[in-house]
C-alpha positions as CSV (number, residue, x, y, z in Angstrom):
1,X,0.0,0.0,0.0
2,X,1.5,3.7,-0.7
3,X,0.8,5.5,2.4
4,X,1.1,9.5,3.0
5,X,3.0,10.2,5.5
6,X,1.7,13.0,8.5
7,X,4.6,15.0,10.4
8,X,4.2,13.0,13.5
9,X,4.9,9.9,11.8
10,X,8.3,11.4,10.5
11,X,9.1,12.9,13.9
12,X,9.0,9.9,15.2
13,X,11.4,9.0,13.3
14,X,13.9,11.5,13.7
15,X,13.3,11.4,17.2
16,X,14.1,8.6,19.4
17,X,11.5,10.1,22.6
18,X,9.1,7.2,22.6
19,X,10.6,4.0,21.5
20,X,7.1,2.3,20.9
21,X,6.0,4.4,18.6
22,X,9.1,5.0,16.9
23,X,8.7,0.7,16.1
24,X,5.8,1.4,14.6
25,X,6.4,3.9,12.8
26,X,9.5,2.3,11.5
27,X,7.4,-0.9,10.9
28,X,4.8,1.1,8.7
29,X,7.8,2.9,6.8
30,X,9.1,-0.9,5.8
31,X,5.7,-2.7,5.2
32,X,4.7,0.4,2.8
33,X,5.2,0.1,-0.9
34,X,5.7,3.7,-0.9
35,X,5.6,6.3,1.7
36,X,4.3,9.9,0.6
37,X,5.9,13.0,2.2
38,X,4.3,15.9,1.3
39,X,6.1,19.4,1.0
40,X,3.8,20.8,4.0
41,X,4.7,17.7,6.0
42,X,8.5,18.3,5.4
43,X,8.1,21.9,6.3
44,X,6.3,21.1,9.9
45,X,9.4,18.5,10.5
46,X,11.7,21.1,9.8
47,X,10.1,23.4,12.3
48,X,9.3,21.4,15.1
49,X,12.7,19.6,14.9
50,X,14.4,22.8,15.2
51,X,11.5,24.5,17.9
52,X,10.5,21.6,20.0
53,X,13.9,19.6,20.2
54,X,16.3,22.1,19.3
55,X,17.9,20.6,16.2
56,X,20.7,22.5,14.5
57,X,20.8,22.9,10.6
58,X,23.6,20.4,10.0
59,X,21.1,18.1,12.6
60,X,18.0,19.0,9.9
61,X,20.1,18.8,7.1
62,X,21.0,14.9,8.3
63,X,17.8,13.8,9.4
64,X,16.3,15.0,5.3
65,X,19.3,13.5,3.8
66,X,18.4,10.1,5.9
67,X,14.4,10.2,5.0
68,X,15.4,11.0,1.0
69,X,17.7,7.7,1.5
70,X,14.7,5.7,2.2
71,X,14.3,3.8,-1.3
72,X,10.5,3.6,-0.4
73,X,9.8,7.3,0.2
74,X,8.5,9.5,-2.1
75,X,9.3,13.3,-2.0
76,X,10.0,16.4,-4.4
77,X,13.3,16.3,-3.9
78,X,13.9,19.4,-6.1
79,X,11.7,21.7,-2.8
80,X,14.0,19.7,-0.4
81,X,16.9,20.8,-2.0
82,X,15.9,24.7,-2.4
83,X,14.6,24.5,1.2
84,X,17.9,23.4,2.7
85,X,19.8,25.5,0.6
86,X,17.4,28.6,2.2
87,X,18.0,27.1,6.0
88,X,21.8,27.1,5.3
89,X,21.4,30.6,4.0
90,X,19.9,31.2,7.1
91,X,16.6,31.3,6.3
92,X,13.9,29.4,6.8
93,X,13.4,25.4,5.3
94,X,9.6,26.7,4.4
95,X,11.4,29.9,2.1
96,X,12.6,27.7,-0.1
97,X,9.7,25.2,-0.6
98,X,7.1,27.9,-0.7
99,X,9.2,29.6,-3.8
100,X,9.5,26.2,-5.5
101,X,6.1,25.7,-5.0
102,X,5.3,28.6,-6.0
103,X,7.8,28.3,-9.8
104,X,5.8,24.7,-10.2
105,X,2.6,26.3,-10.3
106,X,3.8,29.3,-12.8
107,X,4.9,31.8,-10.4
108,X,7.7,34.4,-11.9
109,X,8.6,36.5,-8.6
110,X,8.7,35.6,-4.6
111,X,7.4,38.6,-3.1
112,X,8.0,39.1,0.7
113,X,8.2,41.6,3.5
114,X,11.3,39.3,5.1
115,X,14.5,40.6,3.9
116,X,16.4,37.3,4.7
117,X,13.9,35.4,2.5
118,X,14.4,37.9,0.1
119,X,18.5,37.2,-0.2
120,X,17.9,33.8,-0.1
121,X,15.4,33.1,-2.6
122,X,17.5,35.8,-5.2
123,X,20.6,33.1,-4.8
124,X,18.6,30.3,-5.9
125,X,18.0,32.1,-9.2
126,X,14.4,33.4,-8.6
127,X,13.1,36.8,-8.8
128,X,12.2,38.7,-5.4
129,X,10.7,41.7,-4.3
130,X,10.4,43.2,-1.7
131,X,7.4,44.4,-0.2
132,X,7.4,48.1,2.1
């Protein structure tokens, strides 16, 4: 069965805090023919990773690479790429999947009141403007 994956399922995961769950989780993640993860459900990991257990970036960045090394998951792998490039800009994971999102649907400029967004998004080749 392909199942899609929801953020808790992934956190647990990533995060070794209740080892029961973490077996199933792991359990479903084997037995699935292929496991969905969504852009918003990659986004939320990011964040509570980083808010709730105080990941660093290169901690994120490790816990993606090992969920895209999964040869059963499914993920756009092109929003995972622009999104860590936007955390490691120093930015946020979200940036960078909300502009890809954004290009895949026929968007030409990210517009933003965050300057940081701004500079990051510009680097990965997209035009950005600034809002006042």
């Amino acid at each position: 069965m392909k199942i899609v994956a929801d953020t808790n399922l992934l956190v647990r995961l990533a995060v070794d805090d209740d080892p029961g769950q973490r077996r199933i989780a792991a359990r479903v993640v084997k037995d699935a023919e292929a496991v969905i993860v969504g852009n918003l459900a990659l986004s939320e990991l990011v964040w509570v990773l980083r808010t709730r257990y105080g990941f660093s970036k290169i901690e994120i960045t490790q816990t993606i690479e090992n969920l895209c090394s999964v040869q059963n998951v499914v993920l756009d792998r092109a929003a995972v790429e622009l999104g860590s490039a936007c955390m490691q800009n120093g930015t946020d994971f979200a940036d960078g999947v909300i502009s890809h999102e954004g290009r895949r649907l026929g968007g030409e400029e990210f517009v933003s009141f965050d300057k940081k967004a701004m500079a990051s998004i510009a680097k990965q080749g997209m035009r950005a403007r600034l809002l006042k």
